[in-house]
C-alpha positions, 0 to 999 in steps of 0.5 A: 441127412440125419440116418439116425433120425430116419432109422429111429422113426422107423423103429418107433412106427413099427410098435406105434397103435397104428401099426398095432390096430393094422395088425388087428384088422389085418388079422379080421381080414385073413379070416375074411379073405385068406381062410373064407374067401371073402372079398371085402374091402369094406375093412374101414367100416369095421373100423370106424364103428369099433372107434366110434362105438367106443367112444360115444359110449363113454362120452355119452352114456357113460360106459367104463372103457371096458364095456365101451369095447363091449358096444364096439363089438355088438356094433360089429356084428350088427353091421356083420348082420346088416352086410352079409345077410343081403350079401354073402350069395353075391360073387366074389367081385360084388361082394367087393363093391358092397363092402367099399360103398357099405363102408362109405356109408358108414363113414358118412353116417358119423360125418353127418349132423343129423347125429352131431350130438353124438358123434360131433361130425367132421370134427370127431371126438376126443377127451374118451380116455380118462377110464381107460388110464385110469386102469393103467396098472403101470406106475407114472415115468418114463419107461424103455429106451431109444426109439422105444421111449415112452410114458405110462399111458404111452406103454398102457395103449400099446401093451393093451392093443399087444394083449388083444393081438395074441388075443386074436392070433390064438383065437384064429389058431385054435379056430382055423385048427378045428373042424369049423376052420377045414369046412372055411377054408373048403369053402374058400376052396370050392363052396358048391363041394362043401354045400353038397356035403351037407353044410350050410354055407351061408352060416359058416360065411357069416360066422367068419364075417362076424369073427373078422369083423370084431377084430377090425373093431378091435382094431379101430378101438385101438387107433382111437386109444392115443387121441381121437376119433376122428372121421376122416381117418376112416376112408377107403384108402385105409382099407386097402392100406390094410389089405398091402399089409396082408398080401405082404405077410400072407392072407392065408397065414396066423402069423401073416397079418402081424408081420405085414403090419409091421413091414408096412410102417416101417416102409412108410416110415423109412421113406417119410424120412428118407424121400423129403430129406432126398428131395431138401438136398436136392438128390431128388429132383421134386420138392418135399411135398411130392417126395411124400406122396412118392413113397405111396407109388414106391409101396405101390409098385412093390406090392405089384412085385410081390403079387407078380412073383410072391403072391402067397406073401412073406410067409404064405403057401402059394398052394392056399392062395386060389386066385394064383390059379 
């Protein structure tokens, strides 16, 4: 068994964009969940209309990179509109259901021919990125060492989708230390308390749902950045792939959502190479195939744990966490 080769991807996977546009959308979702309240597990809508608005703003009409990620967050909010306007007076459970078949329909959407000419269906979209390299302050080389090895373009995809990280943690900080944040966690708290005081609940809910929403964007804009947009990424596995990554740092944390981004790749990557090369010795008594798909329960069953004995996450306060009561 080749450690050094399983521990190498590992530590390669930690600062890959995937694990960079969970943190994003990771930190959306602790504004939704952990500081309004809000059940959404429509995280993948958010997503993909981030991807996909960037890139057929470029492939179609032409838009620098830029103002491409300008659309992505119009689109966000536009569909933050369209979800919570009929929603946000829905119960927590409700509004569960909605969000997963709100992003459903998305997906669907892009996957339909009807809008082929743009979004190419199935298939996806890929040749978006020379605007974006092409703003690639770095000089043309290879750069860093051992697992963290890569070429300018490599770096410019992962400094960018870091930018936008700090970005969103300093927004979330300075917002969840004013007076709008204590009225958002009030109403995550007890909303009927916090409309008696005179506060328009349903404003203060939207307002957290459009703020959450553009980091998701953000973070799908992210995920697109090294190859394509592809619709098939976007299913709702991904959201709950997202949420194991919050409940692992703390949903109601600044810093939360980034650590559990990066705990749940390095599992992921730890046992993509250490349950196959198990199961090819025949340490494990199931072929490679099934040894992949077994490190999905094994992450399973230790969020079971976490949420049994830990539900308040890694770095959480079980105080702030209402569905422990």
């Amino acid at each position: 068994m080749d450690w050094g080769a399983i521990l190498n991807n590992t530590l390669a996977f930690m600062l890959s964009a995937e694990a960079i546009a969970f943190m994003l959308a990771g930190i959306g979702l602790a504004i939704h969940f952990g500081y309004a309240g809000l059940l959404n597990f429509g995280v993948a809508g958010y997503m993909a209309i981030g991807a996909y608005g960037y890139a057929i703003s470029i492939l179609s009409f032409g838009f620098p990179w830029w103002a491409a990620m300008m659309v992505s967050v119009v689109g966000s909010i536009i569909f933050s509109l369209i979800l919570g306007i009929p929603t946000l007076r829905l119960r927590a459970d409700y509004l569960a259901i909605v969000t997963i078949a709100s992003a459903e329909i998305v997906r669907l959407l892009f996957t339909t021919q009807a809008f082929d000419k743009y979004t190419n269906s199935a298939d996806g979209l890929a040749n978006y990125h020379a605007s974006f390299r092409n703003a690639n302050p770095i000089p043309p080389g290879t750069y860093g060492f051992g697992p963290w090895e890569y070429n300018a373009d490599q770096w410019w995809v992962r400094i960018f989708g870091l930018a936008l990280v700090a970005f969103a943690l300093l927004v979330t900080w300075l917002l969840m230390r004013s007076p709008w944040g204590r009225v958002i966690k009030g109403i995550r708290e007890d909303e009927d308390a916090v409309r008696a005081l005179g506060k328009n609940v349903f404003l203060y809910k939207m307002q957290a749902l459009i703020i959450g929403g553009i980091f998701g964007a953000f973070g799908g804009v992210v995920l697109s950045l090294p190859s394509a947009v592809v619709p098939s990424v976007y299913i709702t596995s991904i959201t709950f792939f997202i949420w194991t990554a919050l409940l692992l740092g703390g949903a109601a944390t600044i810093f939360g959502p980034v650590l559990g981004a990066l705990l749940y790749w390095a599992m992921m990557a730890f046992l993509s190479g250490l349950l196959p090369a198990l199961a090819s010795s025949g340490t494990l008594p199931i072929s490679p195939v099934q040894a992949g798909v077994l490190r999905y329960i094994i992450l399973g069953l230790l969020l079971m744990l976490l949420v049994a004995f830990r539900p308040q996450g890694i770095l959480g306060n079980k105080k702030e966490m209402t569905f422990v009561n």
